[in-house]
C-alpha positions in Angstrom: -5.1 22.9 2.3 -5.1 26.6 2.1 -0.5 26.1 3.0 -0.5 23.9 0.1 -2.3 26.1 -2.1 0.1 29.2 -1.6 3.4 26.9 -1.8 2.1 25.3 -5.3 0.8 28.9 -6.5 4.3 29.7 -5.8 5.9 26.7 -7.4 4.2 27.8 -10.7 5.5 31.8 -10.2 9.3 30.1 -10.0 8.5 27.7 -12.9 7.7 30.9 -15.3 10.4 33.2 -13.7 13.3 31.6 -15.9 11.4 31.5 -18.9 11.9 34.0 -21.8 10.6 37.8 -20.8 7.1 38.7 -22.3 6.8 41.4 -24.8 3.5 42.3 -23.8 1.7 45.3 -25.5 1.2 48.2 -23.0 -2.2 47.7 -21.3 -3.6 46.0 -24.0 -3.8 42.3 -25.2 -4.3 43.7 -28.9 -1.8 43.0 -31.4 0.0 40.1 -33.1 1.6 37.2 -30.8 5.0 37.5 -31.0 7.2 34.4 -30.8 8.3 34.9 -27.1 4.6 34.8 -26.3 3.9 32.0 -28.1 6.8 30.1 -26.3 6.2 31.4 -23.1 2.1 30.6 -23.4 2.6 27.0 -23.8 5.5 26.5 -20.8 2.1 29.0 -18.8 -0.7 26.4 -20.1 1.7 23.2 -19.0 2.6 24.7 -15.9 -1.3 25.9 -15.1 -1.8 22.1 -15.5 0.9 20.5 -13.2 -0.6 22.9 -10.2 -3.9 21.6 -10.8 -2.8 18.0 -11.1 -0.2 18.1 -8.1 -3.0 19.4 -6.1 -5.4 17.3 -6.7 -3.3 14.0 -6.7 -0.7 15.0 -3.9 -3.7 15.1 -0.9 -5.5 12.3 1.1 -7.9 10.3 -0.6 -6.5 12.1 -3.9 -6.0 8.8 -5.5 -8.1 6.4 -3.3 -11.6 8.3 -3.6 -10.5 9.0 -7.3 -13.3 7.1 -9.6 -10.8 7.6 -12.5 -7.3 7.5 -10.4 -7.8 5.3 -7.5 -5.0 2.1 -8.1 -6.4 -1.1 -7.4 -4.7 -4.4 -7.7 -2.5 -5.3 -10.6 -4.5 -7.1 -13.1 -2.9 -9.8 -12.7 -3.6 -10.2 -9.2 -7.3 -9.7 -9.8 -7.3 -13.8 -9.4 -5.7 -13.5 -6.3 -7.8 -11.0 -4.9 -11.2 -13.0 -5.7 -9.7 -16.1 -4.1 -8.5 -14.2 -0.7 -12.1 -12.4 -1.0 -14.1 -15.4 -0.8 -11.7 -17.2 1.7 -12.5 -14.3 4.2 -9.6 -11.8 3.6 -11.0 -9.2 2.7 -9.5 -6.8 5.4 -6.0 -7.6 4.2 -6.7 -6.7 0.5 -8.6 -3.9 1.3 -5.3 -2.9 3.8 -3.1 -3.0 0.3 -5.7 -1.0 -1.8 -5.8 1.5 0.7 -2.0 1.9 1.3 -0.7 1.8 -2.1 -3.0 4.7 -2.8 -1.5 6.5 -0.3 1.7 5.4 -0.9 1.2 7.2 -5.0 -0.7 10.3 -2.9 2.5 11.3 -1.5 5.1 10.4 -4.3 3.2 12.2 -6.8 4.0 15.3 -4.9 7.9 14.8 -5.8 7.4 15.6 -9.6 7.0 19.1 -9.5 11.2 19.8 -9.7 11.5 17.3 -12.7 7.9 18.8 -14.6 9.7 22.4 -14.1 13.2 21.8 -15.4 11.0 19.9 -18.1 9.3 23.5 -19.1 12.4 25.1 -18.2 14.4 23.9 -20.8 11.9 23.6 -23.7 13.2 25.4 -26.6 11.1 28.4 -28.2 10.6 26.7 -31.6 9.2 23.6 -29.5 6.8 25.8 -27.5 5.5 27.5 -31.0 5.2 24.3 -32.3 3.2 22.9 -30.2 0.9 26.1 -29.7 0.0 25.3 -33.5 -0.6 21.8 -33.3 -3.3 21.7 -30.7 -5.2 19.0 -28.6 -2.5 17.5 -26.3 0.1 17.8 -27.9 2.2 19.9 -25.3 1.8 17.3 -23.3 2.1 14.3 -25.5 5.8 16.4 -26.3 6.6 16.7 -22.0 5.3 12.8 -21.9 8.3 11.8 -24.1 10.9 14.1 -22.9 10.0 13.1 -19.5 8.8 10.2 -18.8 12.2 8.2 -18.6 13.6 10.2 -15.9 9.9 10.7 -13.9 10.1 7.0 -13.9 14.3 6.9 -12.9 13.5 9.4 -10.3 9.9 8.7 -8.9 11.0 4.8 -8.5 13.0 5.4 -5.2 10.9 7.7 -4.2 7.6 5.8 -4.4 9.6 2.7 -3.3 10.2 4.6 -0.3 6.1 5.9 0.0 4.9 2.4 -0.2 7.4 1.4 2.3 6.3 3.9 4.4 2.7 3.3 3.8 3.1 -0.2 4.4 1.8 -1.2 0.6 4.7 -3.2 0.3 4.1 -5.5 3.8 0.1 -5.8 3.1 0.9 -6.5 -0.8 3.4 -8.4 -0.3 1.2 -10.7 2.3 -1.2 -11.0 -0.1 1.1 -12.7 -2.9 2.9 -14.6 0.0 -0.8 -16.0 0.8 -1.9 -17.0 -2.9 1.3 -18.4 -3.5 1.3 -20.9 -0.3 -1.6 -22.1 -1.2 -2.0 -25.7 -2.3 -3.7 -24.7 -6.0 -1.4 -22.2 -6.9 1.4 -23.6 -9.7 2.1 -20.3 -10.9 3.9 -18.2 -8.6 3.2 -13.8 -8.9 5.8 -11.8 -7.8 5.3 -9.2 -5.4 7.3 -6.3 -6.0 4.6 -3.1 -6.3 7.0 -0.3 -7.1 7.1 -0.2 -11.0 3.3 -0.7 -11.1 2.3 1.9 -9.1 5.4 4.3 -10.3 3.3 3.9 -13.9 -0.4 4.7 -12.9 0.7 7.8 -10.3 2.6 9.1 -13.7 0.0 8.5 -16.2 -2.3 10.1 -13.7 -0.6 13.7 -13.9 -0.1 13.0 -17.4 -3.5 12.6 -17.6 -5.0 15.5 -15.7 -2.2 17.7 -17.5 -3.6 17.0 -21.2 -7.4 17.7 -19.0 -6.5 20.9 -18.5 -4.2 21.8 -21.4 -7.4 20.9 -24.0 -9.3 23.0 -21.0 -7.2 26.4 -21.6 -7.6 25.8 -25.6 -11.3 25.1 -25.8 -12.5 27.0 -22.7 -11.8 30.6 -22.5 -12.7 31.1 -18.8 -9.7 28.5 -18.0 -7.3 31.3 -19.2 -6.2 32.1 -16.3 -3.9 35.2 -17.0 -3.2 38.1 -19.8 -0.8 35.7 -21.6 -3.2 33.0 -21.9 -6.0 35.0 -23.0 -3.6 36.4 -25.8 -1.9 33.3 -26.8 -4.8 30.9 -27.2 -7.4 33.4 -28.5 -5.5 33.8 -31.5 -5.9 31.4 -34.6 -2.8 30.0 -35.8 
């Protein structure tokens, strides 16, 4: 735990490296914010999130002893997991529960390259923007510039975890059972990959607007100088 905490403290050092230099007053967080700071604040707040939510997501039991996180069946399989419950199967459901979660617990690692080019390349009039609209709306704006290519790019990639995991074998036994049985007419397909690509993205989406309306509201989340500067000013 303590390797993985040094590698994703350093991730978020390279995220802010190739963003706009501070103009910082010397020794002093007095003064008016200037623009860069602004900019640069919100691309520090976002990236202050992603640590947090890659490390709490991308570990064992990160999704599967989650209350909020943990990925159970598709809904529409909740049918098919009552039926195979109360004919004695419960070992194989809880075999697919168990490794899909671990199957989103190491995929969701993969998304920190993508979430950094994403701050990377968002424009100083977008960061400032956002600094003065509040709530979640940095993250609301990363969601839709994002999300299209998390999902192109984490699909492979959590195809590939589940496979590994076995989510794919134990789920796809489970539709293979409901679907040979005599009283099932309507057949469930049993392809996993863009259900679970959806829940492990709207998790870090998730945890990232946590901690972005943490940093605004909650002065002891302000982590550094910048934040301290940037969101203790009224805009």
């Amino acid at each position: 735990m303590k390797k993985a905490l040094t590698i994703l403290a350093l991730f978020g050092t390279m995220v802010l490296s190739g963003c706009e230099t501070l103009q910082q007053a010397a020794g002093s967080l007095g003064g008016p914010v200037t623009e860069a700071e602004a900019g640069q604040g919100i691309k520090e707040a976002l990236s202050q999130g992603l640590v947090k939510s890659v490390l709490q997501l991308n570990s064992v039991d990160g999704f599967f002893k989650d209350a909020v996180y943990k990925i159970l069946l598709p809904p529409e399989a909740k049918k098919i997991e009552n039926t195979l419950r109360s004919l004695g199967m419960n070992s194989l459901v809880d075999k697919a529960i168990l490794s899909i979660n671990r199957g989103a617990e190491e995929a969701v690692g993969t998304a920190k390259p993508i979430f950094a080019d994403a701050i990377k390349s968002m424009t100083l009039q977008d960061a400032i923007g956002l600094i003065k609209n509040g709530d979640t709306s940095a993250t609301h704006f990363f969601r839709v510039k994002t999300t299209d290519k998390l999902v192109a790019a984490f699909t492979p990639i959590i195809q590939a975890s589940l496979n590994k995991a076995d989510a794919t074998k134990y789920y796809g036994d489970i539709i293979k059972t409901y679907n040979d049985l005599p009283t099932t007419f309507k057949k469930l397909n049993p392809d996993l990959t863009g259900y679970v690509t959806n829940r492990a993205t709207n998790a870090l989406f998730d945890l990232i607007g946590k901690e972005e309306v943490n940093i605004r509201t909650n002065f002891l989340a302000r982590t550094t100088d910048l934040l301290k500067k940037v969101f203790g000013t009224k805009w």
